[in-house]
C-alpha positions as MATLAB code, in Angstrom:
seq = 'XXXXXXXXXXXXXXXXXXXXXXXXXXXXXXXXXXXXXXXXXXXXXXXXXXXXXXXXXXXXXXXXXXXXXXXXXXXXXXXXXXXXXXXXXXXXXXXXXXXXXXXXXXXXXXXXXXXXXXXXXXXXXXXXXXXXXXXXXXXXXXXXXXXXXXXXXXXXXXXXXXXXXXXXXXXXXXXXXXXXXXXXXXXXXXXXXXXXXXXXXXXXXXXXXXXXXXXXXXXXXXXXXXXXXXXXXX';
ca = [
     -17.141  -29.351   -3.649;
     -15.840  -25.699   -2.853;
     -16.365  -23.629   -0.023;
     -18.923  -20.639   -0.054;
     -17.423  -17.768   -1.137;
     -17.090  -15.110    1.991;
     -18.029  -11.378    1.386;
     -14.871   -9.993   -0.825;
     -16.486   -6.521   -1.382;
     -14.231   -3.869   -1.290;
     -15.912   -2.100    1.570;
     -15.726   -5.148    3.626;
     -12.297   -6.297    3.159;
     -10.794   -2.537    3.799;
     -13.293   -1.950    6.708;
     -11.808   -5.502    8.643;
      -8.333   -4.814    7.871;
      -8.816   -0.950    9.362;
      -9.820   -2.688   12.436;
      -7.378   -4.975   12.919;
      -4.425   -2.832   11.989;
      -2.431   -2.163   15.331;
      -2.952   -5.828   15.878;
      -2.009   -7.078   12.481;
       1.859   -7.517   12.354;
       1.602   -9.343   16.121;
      -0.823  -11.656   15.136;
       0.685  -12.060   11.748;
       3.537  -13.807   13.084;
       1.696  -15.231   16.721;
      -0.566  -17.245   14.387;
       2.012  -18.439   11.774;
       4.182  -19.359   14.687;
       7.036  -17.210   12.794;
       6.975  -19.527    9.773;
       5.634  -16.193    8.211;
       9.421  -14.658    8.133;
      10.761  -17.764    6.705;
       7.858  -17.672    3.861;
       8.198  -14.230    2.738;
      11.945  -14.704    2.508;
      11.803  -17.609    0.580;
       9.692  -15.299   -2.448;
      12.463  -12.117   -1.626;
      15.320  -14.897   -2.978;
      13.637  -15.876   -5.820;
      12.992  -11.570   -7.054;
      15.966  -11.102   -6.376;
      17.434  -13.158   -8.943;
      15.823  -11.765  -11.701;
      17.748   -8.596  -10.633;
      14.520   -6.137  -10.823;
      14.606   -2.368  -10.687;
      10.997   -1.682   -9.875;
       8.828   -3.998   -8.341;
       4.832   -3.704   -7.412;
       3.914   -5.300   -3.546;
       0.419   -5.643   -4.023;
      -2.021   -5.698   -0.910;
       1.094   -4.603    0.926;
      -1.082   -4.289    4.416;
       1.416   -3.256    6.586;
       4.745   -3.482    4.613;
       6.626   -6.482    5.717;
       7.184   -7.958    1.924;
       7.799   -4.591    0.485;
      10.047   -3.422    3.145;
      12.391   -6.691    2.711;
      12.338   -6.435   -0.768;
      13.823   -3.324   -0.848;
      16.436   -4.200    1.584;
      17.216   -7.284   -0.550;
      16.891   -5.881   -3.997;
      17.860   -2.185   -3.824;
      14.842   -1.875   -6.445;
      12.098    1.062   -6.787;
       9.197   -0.513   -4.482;
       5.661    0.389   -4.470;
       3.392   -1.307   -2.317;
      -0.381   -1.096   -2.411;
      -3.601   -1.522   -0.272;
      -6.506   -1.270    0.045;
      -6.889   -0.596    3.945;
      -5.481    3.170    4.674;
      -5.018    2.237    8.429;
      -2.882   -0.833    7.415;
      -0.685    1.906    5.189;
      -0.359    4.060    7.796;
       1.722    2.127    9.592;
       3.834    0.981    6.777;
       4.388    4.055    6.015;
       5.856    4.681    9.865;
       8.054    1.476    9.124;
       9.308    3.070    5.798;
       9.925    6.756    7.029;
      13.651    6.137    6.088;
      13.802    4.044    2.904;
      13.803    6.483   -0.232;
      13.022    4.036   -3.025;
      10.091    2.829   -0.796;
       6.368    4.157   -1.201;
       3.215    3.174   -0.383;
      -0.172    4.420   -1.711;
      -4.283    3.383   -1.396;
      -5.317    1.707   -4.521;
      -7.249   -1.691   -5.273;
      -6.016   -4.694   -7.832;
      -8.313   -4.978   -9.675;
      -7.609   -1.007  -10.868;
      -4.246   -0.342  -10.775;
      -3.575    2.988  -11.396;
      -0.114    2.366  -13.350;
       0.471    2.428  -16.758;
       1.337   -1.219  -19.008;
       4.569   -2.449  -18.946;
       5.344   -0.440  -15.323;
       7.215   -3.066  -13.118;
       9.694   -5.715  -13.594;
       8.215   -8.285  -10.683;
       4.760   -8.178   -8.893;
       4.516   -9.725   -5.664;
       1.308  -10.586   -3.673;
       1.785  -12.008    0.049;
      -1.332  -13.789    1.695;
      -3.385  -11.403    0.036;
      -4.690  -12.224   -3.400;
      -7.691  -14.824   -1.607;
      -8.916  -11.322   -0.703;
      -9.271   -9.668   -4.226;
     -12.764   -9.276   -4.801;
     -12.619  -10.728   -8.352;
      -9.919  -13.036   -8.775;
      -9.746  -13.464  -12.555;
     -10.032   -9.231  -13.155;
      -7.375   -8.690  -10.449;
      -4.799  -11.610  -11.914;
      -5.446   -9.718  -15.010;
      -4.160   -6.405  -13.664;
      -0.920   -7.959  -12.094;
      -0.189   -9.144  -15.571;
      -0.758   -5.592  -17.147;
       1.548   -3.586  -15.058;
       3.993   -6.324  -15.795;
       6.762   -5.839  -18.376;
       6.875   -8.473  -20.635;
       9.292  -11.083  -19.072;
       8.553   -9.882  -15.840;
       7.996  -12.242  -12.677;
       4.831  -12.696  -10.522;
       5.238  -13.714   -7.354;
       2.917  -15.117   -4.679;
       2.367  -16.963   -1.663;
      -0.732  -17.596   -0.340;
      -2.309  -19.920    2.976;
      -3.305  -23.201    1.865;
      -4.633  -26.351    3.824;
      -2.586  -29.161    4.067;
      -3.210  -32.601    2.012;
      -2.120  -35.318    4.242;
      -3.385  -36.912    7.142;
      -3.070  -36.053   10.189;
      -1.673  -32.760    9.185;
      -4.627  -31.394    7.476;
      -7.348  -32.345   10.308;
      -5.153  -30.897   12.759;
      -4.949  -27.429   10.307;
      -8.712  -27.394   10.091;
      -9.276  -27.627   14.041;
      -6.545  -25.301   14.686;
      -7.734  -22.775   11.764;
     -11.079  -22.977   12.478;
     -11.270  -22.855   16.337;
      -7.948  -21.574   17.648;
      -7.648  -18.783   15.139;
     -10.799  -17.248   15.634;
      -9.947  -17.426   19.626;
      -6.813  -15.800   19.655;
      -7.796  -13.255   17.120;
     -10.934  -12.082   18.673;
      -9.326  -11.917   21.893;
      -6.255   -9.970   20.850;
      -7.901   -8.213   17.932;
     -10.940   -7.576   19.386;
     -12.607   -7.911   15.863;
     -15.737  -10.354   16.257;
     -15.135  -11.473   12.638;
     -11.844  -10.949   11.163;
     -10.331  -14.435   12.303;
     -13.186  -16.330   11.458;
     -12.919  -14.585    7.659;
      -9.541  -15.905    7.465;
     -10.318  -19.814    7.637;
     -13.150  -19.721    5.348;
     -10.953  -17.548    2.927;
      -8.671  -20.174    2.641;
     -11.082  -22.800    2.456;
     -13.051  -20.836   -0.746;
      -9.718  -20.111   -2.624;
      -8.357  -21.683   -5.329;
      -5.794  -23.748   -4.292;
      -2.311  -25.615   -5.724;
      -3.062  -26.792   -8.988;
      -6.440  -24.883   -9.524;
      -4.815  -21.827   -9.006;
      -2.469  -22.317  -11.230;
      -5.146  -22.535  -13.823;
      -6.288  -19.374  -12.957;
      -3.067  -17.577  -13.719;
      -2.806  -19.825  -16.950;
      -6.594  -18.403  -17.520;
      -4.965  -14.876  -17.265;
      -2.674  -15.575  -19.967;
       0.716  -15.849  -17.522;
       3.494  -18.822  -18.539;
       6.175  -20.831  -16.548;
       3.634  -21.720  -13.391;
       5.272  -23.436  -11.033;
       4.558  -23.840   -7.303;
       5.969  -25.523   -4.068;
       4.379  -25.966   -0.732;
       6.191  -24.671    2.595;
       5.435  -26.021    6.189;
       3.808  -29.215    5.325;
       1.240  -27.260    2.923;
       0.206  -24.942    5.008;
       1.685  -22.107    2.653;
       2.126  -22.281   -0.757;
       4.704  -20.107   -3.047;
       3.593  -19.664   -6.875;
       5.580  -18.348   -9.381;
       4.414  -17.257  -13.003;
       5.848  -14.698  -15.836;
       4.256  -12.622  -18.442;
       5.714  -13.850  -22.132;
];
């Protein structure tokens, strides 16, 4: 049985991640316990093989992903978001990268023309999209044909005693430590159940099939509690 569904709207979403904004990057990488640097590496390695030239970072929050892909890649980046307090400071972090840019704009209306990038990435940030299938469907039409999708994602892990120690740590200590440094009332306990509604492994893999992308793949990091899926448009 899945999980209810938590309130994706637009309004929602951009109004929680304005709040938490001066907190985010901390408690990005306080919750993660770092692993978050080695994840978003891991996806950097694999676009930077296929040698891109302009790449789309989408829910780009504060930056991290695009900022080491550009570093890494030399390509064109363009990161977008949905939260303008969340690009604010990415835009502070980028003030000295020139093929860098960020700009307010939602997936599931990207405001690029077909055939724009050569790689889209998405990090922990496509559970948020409002409508899944309609925003998958976007990623693939700014994609060039050939071009690589790229996306990791928060998962919960399959095997025992891993995955009851997740839960309890997800669903209690989470919420704690983000309410008390965030201040936000809300925001850390959106973040377990968002994890818990989304497709995961396999069935979101159909979903990108669904879409119409090829070549899925996808490999689990830290004992499933991140996964790392790769697709590209034919």
């Amino acid at each position: 049985m899945s999980a209810q569904s938590p309130d994706k709207s637009v309004a929602r979403i951009a109004g929680m991640f304005n709040d938490i904004a001066p907190h985010y990057d901390f408690l990005n990488h306080f919750l993660s316990l770092g692993f978050d640097y080695l994840w978003r590496r891991r996806l950097v390695r694999h676009i930077a093989k296929r040698k891109p030239q302009h790449i789309l970072d989408v829910a780009t929050g504060t930056g991290d992903l695009a900022l080491l892909l550009q570093r890494k890649t030399n390509a064109a980046v363009t990161g977008i978001d949905i939260a303008g307090d969340m690009l604010f400071i990415a835009k502070k972090k980028a003030s000295k990268l020139e093929k860098l840019c960020f700009m307010q704009a939602q997936a599931e209306a990207l405001p690029f023309p077909d055939g724009s990038f050569d790689a889209v990435t998405v990090a922990f940030g496509v559970r948020n999209f409002e409508n899944l299938r309609q925003g998958l469907a976007e990623l693939r039409r700014v994609l060039k044909p050939g071009g690589a999708l790229a996306v990791l994602e928060l998962a919960t892990p399959l095997p025992f005693p891993l995955k009851q120690l997740y839960r309890f740590y997800s669903s209690r200590l989470i919420p704690f430590f983000g309410r008390l440094i965030s201040t936000h009332r809300t925001a850390y306990c959106y973040l377990p159940q968002s994890i818990n509604a989304f497709p995961q492994r396999e069935a979101f893999l159909s979903e990108l099939e669904h879409t119409g992308f090829t070549t899925l793949n996808y490999c689990s990091f830290t004992g499933g509690v991140c996964c790392f899926y790769t697709a590209n448009k034919k």
